[in-house]
N, C-alpha and C positions, 0 to 999 in steps of 0.2 A: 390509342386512348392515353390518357395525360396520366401520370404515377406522380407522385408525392412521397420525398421521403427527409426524416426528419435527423439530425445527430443526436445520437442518446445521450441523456444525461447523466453522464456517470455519478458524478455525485447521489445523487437518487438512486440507481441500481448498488451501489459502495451501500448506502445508507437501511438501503431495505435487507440486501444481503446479511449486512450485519446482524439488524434488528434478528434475520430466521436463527443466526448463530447463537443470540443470548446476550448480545451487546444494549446494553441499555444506554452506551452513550455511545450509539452508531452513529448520528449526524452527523459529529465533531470525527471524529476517528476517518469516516466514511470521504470527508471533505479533506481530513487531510491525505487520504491514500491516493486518493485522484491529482492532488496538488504533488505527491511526491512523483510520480510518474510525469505529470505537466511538465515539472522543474526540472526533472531526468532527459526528457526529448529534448528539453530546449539545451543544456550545461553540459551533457556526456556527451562524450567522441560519437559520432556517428557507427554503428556494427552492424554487421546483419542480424548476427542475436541478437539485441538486444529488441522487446520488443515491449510499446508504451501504452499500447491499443487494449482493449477489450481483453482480450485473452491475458495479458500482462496486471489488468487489474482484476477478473478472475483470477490468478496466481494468488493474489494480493488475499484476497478474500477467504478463497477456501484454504489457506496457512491463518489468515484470523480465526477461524471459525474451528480449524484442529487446534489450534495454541487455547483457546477459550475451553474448548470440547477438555484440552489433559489439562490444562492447568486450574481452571475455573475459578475460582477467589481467593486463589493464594495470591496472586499479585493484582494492582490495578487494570483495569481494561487499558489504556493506554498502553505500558510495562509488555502488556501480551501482544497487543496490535505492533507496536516497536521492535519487539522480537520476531516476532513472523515474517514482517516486511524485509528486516534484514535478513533472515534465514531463506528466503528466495528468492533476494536481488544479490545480495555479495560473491555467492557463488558465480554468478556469472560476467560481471563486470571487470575488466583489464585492470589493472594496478593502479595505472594513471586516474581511470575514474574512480577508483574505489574511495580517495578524500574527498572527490567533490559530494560525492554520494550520503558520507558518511555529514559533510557538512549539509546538505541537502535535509537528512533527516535531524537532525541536530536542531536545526531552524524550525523544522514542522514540532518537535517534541522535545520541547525546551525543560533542562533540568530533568529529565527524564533519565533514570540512570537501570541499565541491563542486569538484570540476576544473574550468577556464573554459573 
């Protein structure tokens, strides 16, 4: 018998995720988590960790939705989405790609500046 299967939309899962987190500007944020993973596959060195698939924007996700959960309105939703992202991709990326990376986010989150 014939099966059908379709590629998920991550943008959409990114997006509704968020919304359960408390994100009320999940679309934007949601679109760009996906877009930063997109630009990571294609620009970063090839590794076997590294990984760009479902499970890497799960990571993405549930570090938004703990960053949102401690910090909640002390900073913008963006500020919190930006910090998550980098708190569970920098740890694992080689040195070499750590500027492309950082430039990668940079692009997505323009003028966006980190709390210390």
């Amino acid at each position: 018998r014939p099966c059908a299967m379709m590629v998920p939309n991550y943008a959409l899962i990114a997006e509704i995720r968020l919304y359960s987190f408390g994100y009320s500007d999940a679309k934007v944020i949601g679109t760009k988590a996906t877009m930063a993973l997109k630009l990571s596959s294609e620009q970063l060195s090839p590794q076997r960790h590294y990984d760009f698939g479902m499970r890497g924007l799960n990571a993405l996700l549930v570090a938004g939705g703990n960053g949102k959960r401690s910090m909640g309105d002390m900073y913008p939703e963006d500020v919190i989405a930006l910090r998550s992202f980098m708190d569970v991709n920098l740890p694992k990326f080689t040195s070499a790609d750590l500027p492309l990376f950082q430039g990668i986010m940079g692009d997505l989150f323009p003028g966006v500046e980190l709390p210390p």
